[in-house]
N, C-alpha and C positions, 0 to 999 in steps of 0.2 A: 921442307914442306910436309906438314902432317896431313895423310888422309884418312879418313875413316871412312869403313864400308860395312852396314847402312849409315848413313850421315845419322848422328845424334840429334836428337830434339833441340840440344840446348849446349853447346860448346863456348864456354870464354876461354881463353890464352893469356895467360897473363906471363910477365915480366918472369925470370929465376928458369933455375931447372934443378931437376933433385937427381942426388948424384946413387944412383942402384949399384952399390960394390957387392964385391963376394962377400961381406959381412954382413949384409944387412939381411933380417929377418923376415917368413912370410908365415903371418900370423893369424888361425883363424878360431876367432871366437869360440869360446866355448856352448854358446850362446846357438851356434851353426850345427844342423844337421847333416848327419854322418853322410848324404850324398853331397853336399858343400865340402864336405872335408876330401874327401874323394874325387869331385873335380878338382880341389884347389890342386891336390898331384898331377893331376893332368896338367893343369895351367904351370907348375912347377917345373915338370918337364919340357914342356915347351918353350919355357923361357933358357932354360938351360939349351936348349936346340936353338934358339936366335942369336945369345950373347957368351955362349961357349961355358957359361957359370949360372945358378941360379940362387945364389944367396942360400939360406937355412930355414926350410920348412917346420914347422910344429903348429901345434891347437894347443893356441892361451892366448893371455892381453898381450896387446903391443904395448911398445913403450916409442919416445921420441925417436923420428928416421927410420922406422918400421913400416912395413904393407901388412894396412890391417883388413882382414876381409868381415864385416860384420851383416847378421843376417837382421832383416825386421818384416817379418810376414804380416804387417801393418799398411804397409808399402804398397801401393798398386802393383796386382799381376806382373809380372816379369820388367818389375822396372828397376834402376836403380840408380845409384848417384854416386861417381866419384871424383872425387879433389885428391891432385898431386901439390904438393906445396910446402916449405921448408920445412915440415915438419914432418913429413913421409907422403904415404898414399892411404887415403881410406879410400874403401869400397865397402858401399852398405847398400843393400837392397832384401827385396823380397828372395827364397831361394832361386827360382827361373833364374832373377832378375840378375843375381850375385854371378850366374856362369855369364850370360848373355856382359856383363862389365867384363868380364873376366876377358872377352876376347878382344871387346873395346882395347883393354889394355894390354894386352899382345900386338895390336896395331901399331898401338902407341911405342909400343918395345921396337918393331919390325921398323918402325920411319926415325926411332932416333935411339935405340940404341940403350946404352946406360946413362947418357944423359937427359933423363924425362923434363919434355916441360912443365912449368906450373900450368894447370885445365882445373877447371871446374864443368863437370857434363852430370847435366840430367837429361836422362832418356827411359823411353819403353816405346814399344809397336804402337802401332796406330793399327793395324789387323792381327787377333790373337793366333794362328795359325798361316804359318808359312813351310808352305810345301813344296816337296822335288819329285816329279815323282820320271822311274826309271823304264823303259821298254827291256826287259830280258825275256823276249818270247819270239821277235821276228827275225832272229837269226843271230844275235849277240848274245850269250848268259855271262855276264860276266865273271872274275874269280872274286873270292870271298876278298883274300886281299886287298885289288880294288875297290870292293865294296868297301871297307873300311877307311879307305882313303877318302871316299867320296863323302863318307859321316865328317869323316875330320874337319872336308872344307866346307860341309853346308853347317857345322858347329862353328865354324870360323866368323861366318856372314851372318849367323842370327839365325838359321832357319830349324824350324822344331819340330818338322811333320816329314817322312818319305816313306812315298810307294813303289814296290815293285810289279811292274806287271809281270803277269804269271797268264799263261792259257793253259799251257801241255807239262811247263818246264820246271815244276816239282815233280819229284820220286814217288807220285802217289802209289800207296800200297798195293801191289794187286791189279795195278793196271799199265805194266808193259810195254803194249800197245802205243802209249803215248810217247813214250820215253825211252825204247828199247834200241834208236838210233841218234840219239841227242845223252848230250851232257848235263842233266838237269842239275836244280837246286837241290838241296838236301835236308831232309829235317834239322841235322847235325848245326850245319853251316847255317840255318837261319835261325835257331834257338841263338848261338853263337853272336850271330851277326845282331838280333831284337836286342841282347844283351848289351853289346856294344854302343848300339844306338841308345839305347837308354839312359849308360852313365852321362854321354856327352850331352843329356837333354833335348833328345831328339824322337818323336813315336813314330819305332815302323809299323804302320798300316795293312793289311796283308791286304792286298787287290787280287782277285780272279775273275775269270769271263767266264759268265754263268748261263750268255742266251743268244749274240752274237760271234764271230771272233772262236768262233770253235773248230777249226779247222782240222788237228790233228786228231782230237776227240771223236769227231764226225765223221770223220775218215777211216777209222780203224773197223774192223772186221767186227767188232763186238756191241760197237754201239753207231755204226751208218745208219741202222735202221730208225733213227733218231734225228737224225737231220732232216730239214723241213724242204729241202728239194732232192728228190728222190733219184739216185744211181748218182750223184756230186762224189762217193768214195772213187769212182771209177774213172774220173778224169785224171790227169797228170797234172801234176803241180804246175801251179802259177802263182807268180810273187803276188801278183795283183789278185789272184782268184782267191786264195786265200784268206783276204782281208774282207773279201764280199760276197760270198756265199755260204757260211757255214751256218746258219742259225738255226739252234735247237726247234722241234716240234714241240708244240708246248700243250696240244692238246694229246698226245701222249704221258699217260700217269709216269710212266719209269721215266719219263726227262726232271719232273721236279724231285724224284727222288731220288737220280744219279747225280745230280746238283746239289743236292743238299747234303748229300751225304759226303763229296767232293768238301765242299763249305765245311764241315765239322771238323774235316779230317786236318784242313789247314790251318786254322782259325786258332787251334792247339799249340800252337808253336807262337802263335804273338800274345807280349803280355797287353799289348793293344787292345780297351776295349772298342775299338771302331772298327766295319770290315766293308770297306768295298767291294760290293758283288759284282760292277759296270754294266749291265745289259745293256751296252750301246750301238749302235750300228747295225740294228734287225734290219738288215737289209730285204730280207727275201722272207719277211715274216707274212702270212695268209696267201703268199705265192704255188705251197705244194701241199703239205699234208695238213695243214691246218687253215686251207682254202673256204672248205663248209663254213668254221665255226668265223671264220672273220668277216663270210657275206653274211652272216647268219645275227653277229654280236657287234658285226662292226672292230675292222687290228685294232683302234685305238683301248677296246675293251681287251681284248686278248693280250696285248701287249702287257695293259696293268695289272690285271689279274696276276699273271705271272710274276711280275716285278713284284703286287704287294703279299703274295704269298714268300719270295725270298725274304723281302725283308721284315716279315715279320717273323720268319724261319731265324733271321740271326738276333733279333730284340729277343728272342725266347731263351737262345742260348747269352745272354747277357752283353751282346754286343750294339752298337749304333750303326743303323745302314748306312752304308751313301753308292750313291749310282751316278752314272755318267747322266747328263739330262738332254741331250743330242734330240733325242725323241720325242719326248716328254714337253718340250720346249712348243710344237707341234700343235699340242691340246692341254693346256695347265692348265687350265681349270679341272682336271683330274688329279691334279698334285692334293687335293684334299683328300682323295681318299687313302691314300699312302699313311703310315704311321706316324704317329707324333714323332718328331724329332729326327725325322729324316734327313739325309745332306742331299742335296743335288749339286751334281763337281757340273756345272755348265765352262763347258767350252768353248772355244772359239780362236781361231790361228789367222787370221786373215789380219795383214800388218795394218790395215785399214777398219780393224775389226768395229762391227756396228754393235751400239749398246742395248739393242732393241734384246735379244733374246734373254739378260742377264734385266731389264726392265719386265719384262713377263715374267719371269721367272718371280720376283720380286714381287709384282702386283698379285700373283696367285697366291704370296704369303707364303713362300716355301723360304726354307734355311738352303743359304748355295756357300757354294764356293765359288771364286770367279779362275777361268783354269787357261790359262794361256801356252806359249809353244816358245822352246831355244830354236825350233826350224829346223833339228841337223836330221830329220828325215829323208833320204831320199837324196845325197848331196856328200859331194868328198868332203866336204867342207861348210862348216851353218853359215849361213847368210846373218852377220849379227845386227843388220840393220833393219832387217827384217822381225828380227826378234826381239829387240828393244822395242821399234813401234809398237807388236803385238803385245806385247809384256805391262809396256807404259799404261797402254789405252784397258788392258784388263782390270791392272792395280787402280786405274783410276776412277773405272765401273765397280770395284768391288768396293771403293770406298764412299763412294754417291749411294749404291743403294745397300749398303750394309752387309753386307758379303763376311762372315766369320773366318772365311779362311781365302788363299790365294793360294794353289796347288799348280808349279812350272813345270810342262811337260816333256820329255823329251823320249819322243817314239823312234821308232827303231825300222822305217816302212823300205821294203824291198831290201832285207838282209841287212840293215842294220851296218851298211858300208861305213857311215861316218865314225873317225874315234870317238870315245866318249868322253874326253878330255877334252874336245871343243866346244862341246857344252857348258863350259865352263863360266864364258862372258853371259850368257844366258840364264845362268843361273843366280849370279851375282845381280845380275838385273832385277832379277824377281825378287831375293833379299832384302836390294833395297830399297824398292819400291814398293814393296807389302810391309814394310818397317816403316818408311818415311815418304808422305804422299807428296813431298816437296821434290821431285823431280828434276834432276840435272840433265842436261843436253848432252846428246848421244860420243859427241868427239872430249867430251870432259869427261863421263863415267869411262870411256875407254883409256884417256890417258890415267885417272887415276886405278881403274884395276891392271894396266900393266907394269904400273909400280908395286900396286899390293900384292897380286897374286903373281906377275911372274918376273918381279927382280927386274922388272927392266930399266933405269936411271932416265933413259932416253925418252920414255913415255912415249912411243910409237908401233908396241910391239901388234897392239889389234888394229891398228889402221894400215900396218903390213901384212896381214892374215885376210882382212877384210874385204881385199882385191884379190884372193884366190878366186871365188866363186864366181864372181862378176864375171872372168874370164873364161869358166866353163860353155864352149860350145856344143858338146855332145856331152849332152846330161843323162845320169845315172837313171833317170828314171825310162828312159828313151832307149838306153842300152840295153836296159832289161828288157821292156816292151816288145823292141825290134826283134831280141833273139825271140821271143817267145812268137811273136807273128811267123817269124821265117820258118820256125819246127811243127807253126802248124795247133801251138798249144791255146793260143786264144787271140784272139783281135784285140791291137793295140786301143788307147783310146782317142785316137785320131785315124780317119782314113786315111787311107794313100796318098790321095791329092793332097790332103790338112799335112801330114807327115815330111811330103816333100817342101812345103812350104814353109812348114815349121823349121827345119832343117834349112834351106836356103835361107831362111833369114837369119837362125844362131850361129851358123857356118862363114858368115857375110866378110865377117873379120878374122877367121880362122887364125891367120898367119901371125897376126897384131895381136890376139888374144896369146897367142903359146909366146910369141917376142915378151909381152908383159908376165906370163908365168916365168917366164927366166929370170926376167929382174927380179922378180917376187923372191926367186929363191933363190937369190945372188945375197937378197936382203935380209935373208935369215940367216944364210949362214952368216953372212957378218951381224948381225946382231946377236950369237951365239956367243961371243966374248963382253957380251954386253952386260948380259944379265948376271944373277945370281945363281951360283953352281948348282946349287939343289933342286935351281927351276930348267935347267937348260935341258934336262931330256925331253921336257913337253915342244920341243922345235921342234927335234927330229920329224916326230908324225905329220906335222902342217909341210917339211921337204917331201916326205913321202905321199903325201896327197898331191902336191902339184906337181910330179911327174907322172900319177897316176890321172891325172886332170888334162897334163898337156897331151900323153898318150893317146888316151882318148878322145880328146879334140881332131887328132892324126885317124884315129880308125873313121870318127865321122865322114871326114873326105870321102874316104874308100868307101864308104856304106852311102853315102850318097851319089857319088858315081856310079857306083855299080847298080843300087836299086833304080834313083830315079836319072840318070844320067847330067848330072850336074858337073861343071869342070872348077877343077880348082888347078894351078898351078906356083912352086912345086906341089908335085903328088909324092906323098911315102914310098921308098921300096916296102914291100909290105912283109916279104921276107925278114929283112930285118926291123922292121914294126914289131911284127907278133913273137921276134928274140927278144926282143927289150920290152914288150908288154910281159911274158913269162918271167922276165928279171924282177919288173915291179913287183911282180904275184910274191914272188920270194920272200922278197923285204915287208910288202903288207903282212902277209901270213906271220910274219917275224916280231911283228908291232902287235896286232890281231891277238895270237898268243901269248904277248905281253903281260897283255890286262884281260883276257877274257878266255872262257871254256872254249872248245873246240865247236860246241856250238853246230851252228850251220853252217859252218866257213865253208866246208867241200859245195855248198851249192855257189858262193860268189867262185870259187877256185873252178868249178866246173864250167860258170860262166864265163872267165876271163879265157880260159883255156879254148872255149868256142871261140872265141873272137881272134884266137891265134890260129886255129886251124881254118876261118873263114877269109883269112888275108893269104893263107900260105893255098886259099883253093883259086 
């Protein structure tokens, strides 16, 4: 069975197959530029990693039973066309167009091997811009390493745009403060990483939070007095408080010029001319210091003022803005006084997502993006049925009102708990559905990406993942909540009564739910001999989530007996509960450090750790 991911515009199958030996030639036009010749080693090597051999590289003509790579910048933007057929393989496109085939036909290697069939595929996007973009700010920074891996496989699927979000988590020069207890990014590492990204045909974007989302910034001794609700340095940390209350004062003059000057300093390292400034989520914007001027001008004036002095701070330095449009969405009819050529990333996460905000946005006449979610916010594990609906219904608004790009997000909310390898299906999604508006049904793109991407024969591997989540009862986001109510740090977003309630109803099946996490993970392990050897460490992490899944389902009991007196029977020994939640902490922190910097981890390790000492009180 051959799948391709994104489906091609135009695929026949015909009759033959051409036989790829160690002799045969890969040949690229002389005709191709020196960055075609340079992916075509990429693709070189990578074929040589599927088939153990890669035939003989050079730049010149093919002759008969050659792979000839030929360029024609004539050619529609990133399109191209290849025929495998008794006579070899051409591949001719525009340059984009030549890598984007290039991985087509790694597909095509990955489902059969050295015996290619005869194809004739014409294809290119149907949206010019397809984006990933990454949370490394709310408790995960990932390692460089992974970062690379992560280009590899959005260069796999077509995708040509990622951002990382950033708030604290560069080495800014000179400020400490931000970063004198985290693991940040590094100039080194991103110069390194932009580069990388580059060869494989992919623009890193540099994103920073420039007016909400400033939590560390605002917090620190040297610039609190900056923050738009006044003594917020002085509270104690909350996962939740952090996401909504740090917003810059903007009617103080040193806010737009400790912003801008932030903005120059980053901006330097990407050879990206586009920069993401986000000013999204002003949540508490005309709430404290900038109270006057918002009864006085009306926030929706203060708001833009500030956003169109950023971006026309980064048009100056030769870059193109784009901002979150969350806000803006609100009152568009001010999206005209924004600069020529602005992006608005308009968002939206809700699997039922309504078209209306990304029709505003549209009818104001602004340039967007349509920006949807993989879900693994806030969750052992993404919900991928959740994240296809969202992803579908985005991809399919951005192609109704003309949307230039499609930008898949995957946030990182209360500690960035979930791996970020489960993002995975989520992201595949977005690929090929900002590639090709022809939309396949949810239990067919999963069978065929657990063929592509993780070696599975059986084609079952994400509809065995897919029932982790389903059977979380004491949810991640609830965990966190609770401990922060009990210490006193802030009020959940449910009262007591809603809380208890909430909780008797996710708890209903408690016992049924952890029975199903067992087979789940009965099922992976035997699906571990299933797959292909190179894919099979990505199981491990989805075992390590549903014991950290049923664990916690186990603490719920106890936290609802003991809070609102509810009876479950059997009850945990909670003694040895909180032995075997400290075991899990082990093995996550073991995975955690895997793929990513140390990060924030001591605040989830500090958390699990409470919840051991709250079973053994």
């Amino acid at each position: 069975m051959l799948y391709l991911l994104p489906t091609p515009k135009k695929v026949e199958e015909r009759e033959g197959n051409f036989l790829f030996s160690y002799e045969t030639w890969i040949n690229v036009e002389p005709g191709c530029s020196e960055k075609v010749t340079r992916q075509t080693g990429l693709f070189y090597e990578r074929v040589k990693e599927i088939l153990g051999y890669a035939g003989t590289f050079r730049r010149g003509m093919g002759e008969k039973g050659d792979i000839v790579f030929r360029q024609n910048d004539e050619m529609e933007k990133q399109s191209y066309i290849l025929d495998i057929n008794e006579d070899g393989i051409l591949l001719q496109g525009e340059e984009s167009g030549l890598w984007f085939g290039m991985q087509t036909l790694l597909q095509v290697f990955g489902c059969s091997g050295a015996m290619l069939p005869f194809l004739h595929i014409e294809d290119a996007p149907e949206i010019p811009n397809r984006g990933y973009y990454f949370d490394c700010s709310r408790g995960r920074i990932p390692k460089l390493e992974w970062l690379k891996k992560l280009a590899d496989r959005m260069a796999y699927y077509k995708l040509n745009q990622l951002q990382l979000y950033v708030e604290h988590t560069y080495l800014f020069r000179g400020m400490t403060e931000l970063w004198k207890d985290d693991t940040p990014l590094t100039a080194e590492e991103i110069i390194e990483f932009d580069y990388y990204c580059k060869e494989r045909g992919i623009e890193l974007v540099p994103s920073l939070s420039s007016f909400g989302h400033l939590y560390k910034l605002l917090s620190s001794k040297k610039y609190s007095h900056l923050c738009e609700l006044e003594g917020y340095e002085q509270k104690p940390f909350s996962v939740r408080r952090r996401m909504h209350h740090h917003t810059i004062d903007t009617t103080n003059p040193e806010s737009i010029e400790l912003i801008k000057g932030m903005i120059h300093e980053y901006m330097q390292l990407f050879s990206s001319k586009q920069f993401n400034f986000c000013a999204d989520e002003t949540f508490d914007l005309g709430m404290g210091r900038s109270k006057e001027a918002a009864e006085r001008l009306g926030k929706d004036r203060v708001y833009i003022d500030f956003v169109k002095e950023l971006a026309q701070f980064v048009i100056d330095n030769g870059r193109r803005p784009m901002f979150w449009g969350d806000i803006i969405v609100g009152f568009p009819e001010m999206i005209k006084e924004l600069p020529e050529g602005i992006i608005c990333l308009n968002w939206g996460y809700d699997p039922n997502q309504s078209e209306e905000p990304t029709r505003k946005i549209y009818e104001a006449g602004a340039i967007q993006y349509c920006c949807p979610g993989c879900h693994g916010w806030n969750q052992f594990v993404t919900p991928n049925r959740n994240s296809y609906n969202n992803i579908r219904r985005q991809c399919e608004f951005a192609k109704k009102y003309g949307a230039i790009g499609v930008l898949n997000t995957d946030w990182g909310d209360y500690l960035h708990l979930c791996h970020p390898d489960f993002s995975l299906a989520g992201m595949i999604y977005g690929a090929a559905f900002s590639w090709n508006s022809k939309i396949m049904n949810y239990e067919e793109i999963n069978r065929q990406i657990s063929r592509i991407e993780y070696g599975d024969p059986t084609e079952s591997f994400l509809g065995v993942v897919e029932e982790i989540q389903e059977n979380s009862a004491f949810e991640w986001g609830t965990i966190c909540q609770y401990r922060e109510w009990r210490l006193g740090i802030i009020d959940p977003d449910l009262n007591p009564e809603q809380m208890k309630e909430y909780l008797q109803d996710m708890l209903a099946d408690v016992d049924g739910k952890n029975e199903r996490l067992g087979i789940i993970k009965e099922k992976l392990y035997r699906l571990i001999n299933c797959l292909d050897t190179a894919k099979r460490e990505l199981v491990y992490p989805y075992i390590v989530a549903v014991e950290g899944n049923r664990l916690f389902n186990e603490v719920g009991k106890v936290v609802a007996t003991r809070q609102f007196g509810l009876a479950f029977s059997p009850m945990p020994d909670c003694w040895d509960l909180a032995q075997k939640l400290e075991e899990w902490l082990y093995f996550y922190k073991e995975l955690y450090r895997g793929v990513s910097k140390e990060g924030e981890l001591w605040r989830t390790q500090e958390l699990v750790c409470w919840y051991g000492d709250y079973l053994r009180s």
